[in-house]
C-alpha positions in Angstrom: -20.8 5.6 7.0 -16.8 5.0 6.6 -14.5 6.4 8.6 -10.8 6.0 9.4 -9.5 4.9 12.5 -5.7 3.9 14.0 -4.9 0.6 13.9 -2.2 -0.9 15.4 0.9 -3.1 13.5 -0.3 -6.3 14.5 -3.9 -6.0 13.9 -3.0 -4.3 10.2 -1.4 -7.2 9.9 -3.9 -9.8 11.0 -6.5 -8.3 8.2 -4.1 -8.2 5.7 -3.0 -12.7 6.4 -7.1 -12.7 6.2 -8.1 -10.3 3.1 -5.2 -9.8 0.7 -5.7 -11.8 -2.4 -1.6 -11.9 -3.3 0.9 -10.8 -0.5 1.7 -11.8 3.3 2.0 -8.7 6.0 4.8 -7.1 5.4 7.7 -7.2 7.5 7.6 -3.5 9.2 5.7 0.1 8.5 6.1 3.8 9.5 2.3 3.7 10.1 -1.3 1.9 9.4 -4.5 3.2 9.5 -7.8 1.4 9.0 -11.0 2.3 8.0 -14.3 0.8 9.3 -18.4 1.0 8.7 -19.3 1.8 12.2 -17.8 -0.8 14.6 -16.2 -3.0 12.0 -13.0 -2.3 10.3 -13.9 -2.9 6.3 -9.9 -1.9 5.0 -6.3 -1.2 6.1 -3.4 0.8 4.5 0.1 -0.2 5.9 2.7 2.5 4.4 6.2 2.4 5.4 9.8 3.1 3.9 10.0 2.3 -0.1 11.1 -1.5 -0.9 13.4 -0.5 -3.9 16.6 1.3 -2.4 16.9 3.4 -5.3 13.7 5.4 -4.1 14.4 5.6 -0.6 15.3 9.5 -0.1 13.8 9.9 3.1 10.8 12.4 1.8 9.3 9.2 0.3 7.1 6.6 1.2 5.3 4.0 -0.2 1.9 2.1 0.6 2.9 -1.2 1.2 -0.3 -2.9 1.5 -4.0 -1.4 1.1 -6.4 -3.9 1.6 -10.1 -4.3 1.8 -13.2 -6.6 1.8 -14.4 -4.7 -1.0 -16.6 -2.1 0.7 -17.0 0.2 -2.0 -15.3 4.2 -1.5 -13.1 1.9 1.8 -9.5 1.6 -1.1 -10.2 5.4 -2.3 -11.0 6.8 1.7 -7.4 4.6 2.7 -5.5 6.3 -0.2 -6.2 9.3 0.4 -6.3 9.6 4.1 -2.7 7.9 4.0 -1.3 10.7 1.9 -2.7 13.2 3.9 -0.9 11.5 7.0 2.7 11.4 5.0 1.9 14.5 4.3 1.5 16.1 7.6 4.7 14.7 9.1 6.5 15.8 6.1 6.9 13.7 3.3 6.9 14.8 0.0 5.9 11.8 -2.0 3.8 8.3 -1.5 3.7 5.5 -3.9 2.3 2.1 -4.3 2.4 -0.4 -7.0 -0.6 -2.2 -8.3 -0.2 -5.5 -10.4 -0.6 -4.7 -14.2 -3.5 -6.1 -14.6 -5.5 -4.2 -11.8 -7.3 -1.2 -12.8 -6.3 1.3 -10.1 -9.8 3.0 -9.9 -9.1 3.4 -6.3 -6.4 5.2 -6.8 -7.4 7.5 -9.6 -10.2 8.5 -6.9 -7.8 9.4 -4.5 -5.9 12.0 -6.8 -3.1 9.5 -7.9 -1.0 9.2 -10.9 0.7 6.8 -13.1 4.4 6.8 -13.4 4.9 4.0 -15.7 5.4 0.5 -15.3 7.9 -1.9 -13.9 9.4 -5.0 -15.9 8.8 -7.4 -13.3 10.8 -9.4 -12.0 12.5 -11.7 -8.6 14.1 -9.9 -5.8 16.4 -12.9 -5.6 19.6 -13.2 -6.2 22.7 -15.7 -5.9 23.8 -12.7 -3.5 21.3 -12.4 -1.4 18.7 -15.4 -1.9 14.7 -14.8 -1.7 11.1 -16.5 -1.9 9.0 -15.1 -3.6 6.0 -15.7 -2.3 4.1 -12.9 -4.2 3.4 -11.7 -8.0 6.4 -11.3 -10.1 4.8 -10.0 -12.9 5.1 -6.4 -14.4 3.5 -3.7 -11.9 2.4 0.3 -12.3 4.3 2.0 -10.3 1.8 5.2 -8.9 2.7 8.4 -7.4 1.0 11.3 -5.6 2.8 14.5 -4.6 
């Protein structure tokens, strides 16, 4: 039986460097939780403060990384339990993007909806210089309120 548990930073981290099939732990959060089939941990959802600036309202947050070893119902329960987390401190909004090619099933599950999707793209600029050491492609951008 799945059920979530707290999970700190670090260890969020850690399973994310093991499972993830496309990005690195991020750099920060505002909070993680993980979920686990009895004693082991089978998923973790690390939400923090909304990459793109332009979205950063402070009511907002955004699901950073959600990441699991494929336990089926583990993506859904993280969704789900991460809005109801923003939720109680008082955000108004999550979001997450998904690359365009994934189906967001998961997400659909957990009461989420398509906004549209992004033109892809690099973070870097002659400005302010960046690797990019994740998918650059064209993402849906997905909302839940």
């Amino acid at each position: 039986m799945l059920e979530t548990q707290p999970i700190t930073f670090a260890e969020a981290c850690e399973y994310v460097r093991q499972y993830h099939r496309h990005h690195l732990p991020p750099q920060g959060h505002k909070f993680s939780i993980a979920v686990a089939d009895q004693d082991k941990v089978v998923g973790v959802v690390i939400v923090g403060r909304p990459v793109a600036r332009h979205l950063d309202n402070g009511r907002t947050l955004e699901v950073i990384r959600c990441c699991t070893d494929g336990t089926k119902n583990a993506a859904s329960m993280l969704y789900a339990t991460a809005w109801r987390a923003a939720r109680a401190m008082g955000y108004r909004r999550l979001i997450t993007y998904t690359l365009i090619e994934e189906p967001g099933t998961s997400l659909r599950a957990a009461g989420w909806k398509t906004l549209y999707q992004t033109k892809g793209g690099s973070w870097n600029r002659s400005s302010r210089p960046r690797l990019d050491r994740h998918p650059t492609g064209q993402k849906t951008l997905w909302e839940i309120i």
